[in-house]
C-alpha positions in Angstrom: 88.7 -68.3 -31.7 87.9 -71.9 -33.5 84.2 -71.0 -33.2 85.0 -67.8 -35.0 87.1 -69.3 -37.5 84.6 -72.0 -38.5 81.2 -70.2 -38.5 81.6 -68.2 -41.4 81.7 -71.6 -43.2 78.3 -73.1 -41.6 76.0 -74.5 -44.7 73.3 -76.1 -42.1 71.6 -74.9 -38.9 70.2 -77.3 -36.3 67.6 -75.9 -34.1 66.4 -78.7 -30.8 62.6 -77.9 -30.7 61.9 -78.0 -26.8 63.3 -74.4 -25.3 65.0 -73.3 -28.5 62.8 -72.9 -30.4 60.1 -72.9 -27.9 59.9 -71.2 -24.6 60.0 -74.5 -22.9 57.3 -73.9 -20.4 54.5 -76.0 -21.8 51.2 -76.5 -20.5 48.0 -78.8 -20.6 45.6 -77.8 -23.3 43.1 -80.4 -24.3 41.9 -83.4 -22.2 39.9 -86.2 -23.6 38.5 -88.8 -21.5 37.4 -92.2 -21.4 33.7 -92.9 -20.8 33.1 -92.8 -17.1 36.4 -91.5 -16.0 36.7 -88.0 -14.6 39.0 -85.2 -15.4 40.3 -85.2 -11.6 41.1 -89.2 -11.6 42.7 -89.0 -14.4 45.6 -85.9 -12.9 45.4 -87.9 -9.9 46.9 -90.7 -11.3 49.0 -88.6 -14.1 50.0 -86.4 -11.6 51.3 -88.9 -9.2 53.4 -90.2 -11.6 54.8 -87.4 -13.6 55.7 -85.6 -9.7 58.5 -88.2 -10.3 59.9 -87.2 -14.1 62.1 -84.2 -14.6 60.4 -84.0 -18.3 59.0 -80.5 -19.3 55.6 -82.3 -20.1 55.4 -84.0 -16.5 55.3 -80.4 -15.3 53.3 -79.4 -17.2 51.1 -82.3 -16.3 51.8 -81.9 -12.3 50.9 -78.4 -12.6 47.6 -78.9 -14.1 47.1 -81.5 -11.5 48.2 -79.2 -8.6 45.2 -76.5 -10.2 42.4 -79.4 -9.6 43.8 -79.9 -6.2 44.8 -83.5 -6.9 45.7 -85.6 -4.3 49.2 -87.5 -4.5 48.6 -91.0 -4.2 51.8 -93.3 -3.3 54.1 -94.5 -6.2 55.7 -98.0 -5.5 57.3 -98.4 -9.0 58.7 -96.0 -11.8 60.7 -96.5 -14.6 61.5 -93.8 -17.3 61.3 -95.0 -21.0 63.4 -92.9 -23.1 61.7 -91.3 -25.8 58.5 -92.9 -25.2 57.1 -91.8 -21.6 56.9 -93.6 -18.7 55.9 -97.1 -16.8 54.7 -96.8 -12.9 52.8 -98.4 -10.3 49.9 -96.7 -7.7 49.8 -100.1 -5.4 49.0 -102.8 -7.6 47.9 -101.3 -10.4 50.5 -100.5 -13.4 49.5 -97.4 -15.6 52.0 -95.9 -18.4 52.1 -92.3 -20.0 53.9 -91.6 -22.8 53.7 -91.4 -26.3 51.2 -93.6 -28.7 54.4 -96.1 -29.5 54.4 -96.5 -25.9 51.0 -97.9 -25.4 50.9 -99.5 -28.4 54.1 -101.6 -27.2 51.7 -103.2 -24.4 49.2 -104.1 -27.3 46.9 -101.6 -26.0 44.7 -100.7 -28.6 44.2 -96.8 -29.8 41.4 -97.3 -32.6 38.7 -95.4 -31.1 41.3 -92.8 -30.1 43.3 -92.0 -33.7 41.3 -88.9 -35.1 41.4 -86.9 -31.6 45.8 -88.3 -31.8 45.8 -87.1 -35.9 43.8 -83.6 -34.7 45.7 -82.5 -32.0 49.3 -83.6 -33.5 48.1 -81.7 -36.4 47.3 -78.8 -34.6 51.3 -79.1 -33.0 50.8 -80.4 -30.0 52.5 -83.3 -27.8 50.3 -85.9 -26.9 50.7 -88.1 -24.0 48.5 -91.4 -23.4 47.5 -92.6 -20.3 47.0 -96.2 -19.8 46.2 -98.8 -17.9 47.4 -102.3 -18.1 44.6 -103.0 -20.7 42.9 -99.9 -21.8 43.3 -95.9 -22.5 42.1 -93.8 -20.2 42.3 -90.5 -21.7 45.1 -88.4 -23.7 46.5 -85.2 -22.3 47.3 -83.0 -25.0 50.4 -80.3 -24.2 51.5 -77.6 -26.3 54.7 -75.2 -25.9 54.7 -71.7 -27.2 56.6 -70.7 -29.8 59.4 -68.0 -28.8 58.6 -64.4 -29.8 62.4 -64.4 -31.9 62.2 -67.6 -33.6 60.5 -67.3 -36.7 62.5 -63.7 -37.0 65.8 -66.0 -36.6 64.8 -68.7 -39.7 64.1 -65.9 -42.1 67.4 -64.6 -41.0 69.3 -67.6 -41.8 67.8 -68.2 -45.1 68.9 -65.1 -46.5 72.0 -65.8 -45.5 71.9 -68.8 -47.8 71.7 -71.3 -44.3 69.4 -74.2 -44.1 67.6 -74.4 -40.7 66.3 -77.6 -39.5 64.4 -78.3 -36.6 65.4 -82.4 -34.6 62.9 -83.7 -32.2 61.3 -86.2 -30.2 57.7 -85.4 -31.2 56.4 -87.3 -34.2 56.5 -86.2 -38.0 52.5 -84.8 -37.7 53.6 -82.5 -34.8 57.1 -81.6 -35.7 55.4 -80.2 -39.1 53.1 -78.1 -37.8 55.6 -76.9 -35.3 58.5 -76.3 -37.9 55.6 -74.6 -40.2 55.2 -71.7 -37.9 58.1 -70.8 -37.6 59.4 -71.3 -41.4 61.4 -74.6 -41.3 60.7 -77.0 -44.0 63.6 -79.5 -42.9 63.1 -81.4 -39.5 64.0 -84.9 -37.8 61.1 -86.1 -36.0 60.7 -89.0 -33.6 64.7 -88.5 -32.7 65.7 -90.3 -29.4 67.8 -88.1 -27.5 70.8 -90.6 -28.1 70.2 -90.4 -32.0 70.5 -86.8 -32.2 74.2 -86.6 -32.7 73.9 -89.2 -35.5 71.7 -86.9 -37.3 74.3 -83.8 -37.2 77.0 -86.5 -38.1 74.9 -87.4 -41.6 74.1 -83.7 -42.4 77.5 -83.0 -41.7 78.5 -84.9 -45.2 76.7 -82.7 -46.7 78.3 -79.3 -45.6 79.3 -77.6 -41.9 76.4 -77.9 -39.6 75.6 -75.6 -36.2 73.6 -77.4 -33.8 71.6 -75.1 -31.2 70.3 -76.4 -28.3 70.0 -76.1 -24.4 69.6 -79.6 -22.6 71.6 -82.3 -21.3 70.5 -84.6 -24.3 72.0 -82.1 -26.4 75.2 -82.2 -25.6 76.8 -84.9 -27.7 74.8 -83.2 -30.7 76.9 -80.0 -29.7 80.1 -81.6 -29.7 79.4 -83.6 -32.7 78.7 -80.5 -34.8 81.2 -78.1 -36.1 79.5 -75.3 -34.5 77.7 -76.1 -31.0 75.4 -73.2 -29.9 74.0 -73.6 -26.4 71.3 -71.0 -24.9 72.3 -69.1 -21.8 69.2 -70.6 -20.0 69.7 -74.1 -21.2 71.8 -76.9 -18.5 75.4 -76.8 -17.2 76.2 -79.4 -19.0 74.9 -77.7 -23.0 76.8 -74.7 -21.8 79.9 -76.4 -21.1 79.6 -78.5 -24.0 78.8 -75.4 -26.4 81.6 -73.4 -28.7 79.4 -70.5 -28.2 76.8 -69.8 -25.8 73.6 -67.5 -26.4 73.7 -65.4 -22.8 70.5 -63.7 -23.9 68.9 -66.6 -25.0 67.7 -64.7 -27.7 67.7 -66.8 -30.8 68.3 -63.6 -33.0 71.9 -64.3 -31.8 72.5 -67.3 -33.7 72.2 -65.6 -37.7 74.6 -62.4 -35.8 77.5 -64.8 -34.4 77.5 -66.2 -38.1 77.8 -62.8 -39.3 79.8 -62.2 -37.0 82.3 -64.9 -38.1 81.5 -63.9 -41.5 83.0 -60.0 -41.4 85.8 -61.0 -38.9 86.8 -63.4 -41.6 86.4 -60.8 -44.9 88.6 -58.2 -42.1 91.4 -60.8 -41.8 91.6 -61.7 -45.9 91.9 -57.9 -46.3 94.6 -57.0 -43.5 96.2 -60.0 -45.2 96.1 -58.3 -48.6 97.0 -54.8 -47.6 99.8 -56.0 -45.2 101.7 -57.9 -48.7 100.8 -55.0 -51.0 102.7 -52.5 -48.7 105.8 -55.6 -49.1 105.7 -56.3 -52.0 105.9 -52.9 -53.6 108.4 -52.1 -50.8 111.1 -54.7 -50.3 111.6 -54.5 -53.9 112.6 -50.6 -53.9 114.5 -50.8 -50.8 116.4 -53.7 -51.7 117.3 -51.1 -55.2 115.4 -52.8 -58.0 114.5 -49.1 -59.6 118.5 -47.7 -58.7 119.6 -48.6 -62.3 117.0 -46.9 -63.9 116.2 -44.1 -62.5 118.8 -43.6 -59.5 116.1 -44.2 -56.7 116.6 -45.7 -53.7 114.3 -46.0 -50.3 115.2 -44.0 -47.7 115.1 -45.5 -43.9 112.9 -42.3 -42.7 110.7 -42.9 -45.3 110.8 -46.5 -45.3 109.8 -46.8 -41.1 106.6 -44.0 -42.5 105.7 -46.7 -44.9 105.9 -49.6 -42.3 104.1 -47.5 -39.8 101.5 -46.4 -42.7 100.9 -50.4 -42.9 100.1 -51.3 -39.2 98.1 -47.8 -38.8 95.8 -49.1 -42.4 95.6 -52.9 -40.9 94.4 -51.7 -37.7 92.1 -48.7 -38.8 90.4 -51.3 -41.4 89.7 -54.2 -37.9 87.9 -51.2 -36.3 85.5 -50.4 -39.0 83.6 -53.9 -37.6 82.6 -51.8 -34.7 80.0 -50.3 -37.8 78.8 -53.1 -39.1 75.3 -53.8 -37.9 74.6 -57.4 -36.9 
């Protein structure tokens, strides 16, 4: 009933990127290699790693290794770097994949590699590095398709006077292209998954903010924000964490449970009105205010009628939602 109460007052949406917005299934579509090394070593050793990560990108990665037929080869360390990728060891040998700030961290240089990072960002991609101790081997470019519903959704929201804006990891050349396609000019890019709550909490000086989302890393944004919104598909955890949860996971639902909120609310300010008008002109007759004058006085029978007639108009307005189209 809180969630009802308060979304008719939301100023600012939130959207998480990664299976909100997007369907969350991404999948390998670019490869660039280093001279001399083959497509198949490089998912050998990618995919040997990633078959450790949970990450939507390392499945995307072991699945395009599991299509060349790749051969797992033995992991002896791994170590997941939030928000930047991953560092692992095949024997000897250490390797990281992750993110350019990643690679760049071991002083690994990226100079020959910057217009194929700038093209493919551009183009909204994810792009993941994979290195060596000393040099790049190749970059794996990954891209997740935009749900069907979620440009519908922004438009929505904006006429509804509601600011969308899209929070995540990827950086600021990706996140624009991403947010672009669907309509969002607001985002937060490069956003550690621990950060994200702080972001809601400094929109929220601005006005009432929703935060949508459907992973574990979003729950503290969802409890931080006035409104949380988990999808129906998202984690255990989102759900639980979530004032309202999106069972169709359609994001369609997000601008209709504001609405939502929005004519429950006008339904109560008018019950509220009608119930004191049918007082107020009442109590004042019955109690004989009009006697002197003109010798009138309110009779119980009709006096039970009018209090009747109030219930019967207070309840016949609340079901006239069951019209309004959402």
């Amino acid at each position: 009933m809180q969630a009802l109460e308060t979304a008719h007052t939301v100023k600012y949406v939130i959207f998480d990127k990664t299976g909100t917005i997007t369907k969350g299934q991404p999948t390998v579509t670019d490869v660039l290699l280093e001279n001399g090394f083959s497509e198949n070593e490089l998912f050998a050793i990618a995919g040997s790693i990633e078959k450790k990560s949970e990450h939507p990108l390392a499945e995307a990665i072991v699945r395009k290794a599991e299509s060349l037929n790749y051969v797992p080869r033995a992991v002896t360390t791994f170590k997941s770097l939030t928000g930047r990728g991953v560092e692992a060891s095949l024997g000897s040998k250490r390797y990281y994949i992750g993110n350019p700030k990643l690679v760049e961290e071991q002083n690994i240089s990226l100079t020959k590699w910057r217009d194929n990072l700038s093209r493919l960002e551009e183009e909204g991609k994810t792009v993941m590095v994979v290195a060596d101790a000393k040099n790049v081997l190749g970059l794996i470019a990954v891209a997740d398709e935009i749900k069907e519903d979620s440009a519908e959704a922004i438009r929505e929201l904006k006429k509804m006077k509601i600011t969308p804006y899209m929070i995540t990891g990827d950086n600021a050349r990706t996140a624009k292209a991403i947010a672009q396609k669907v309509g969002i000019e607001k985002f937060f890019a490069e956003v550690l998954p621990e950060d994200k709550a702080k972001y809601v909490q400094k929109l929220q000086q601005a006005g009432k903010v929703a935060m949508v989302g459907d992973g574990i890393n979003d729950a503290p944004a969802l409890a931080r924000a006035d409104i949380g919104i988990a999808m129906g598909s998202g984690t255990d955890v989102a759900m639980e964490t979530g004032n309202v949860v999106l069972m169709r996971n359609n994001l369609m639902d997000v601008p209709r449970a504001i609405k939502l909120s929005r004519f429950t609310m006008s339904k109560i300010k008018q019950n509220m009105f009608w119930a004191l008008f049918y007082n107020v002109m009442g109590i004042p007759i019955a109690a004989g205010v009009l006697y002197p004058f003109t010798g009138w006085l309110l009779n119980p029978v009709i006096a039970g009628a009018a209090m009747a007639l109030s219930s019967v108009s207070v309840v016949a307005n609340s079901l006239l939602l069951k019209r309004k189209k959402l």
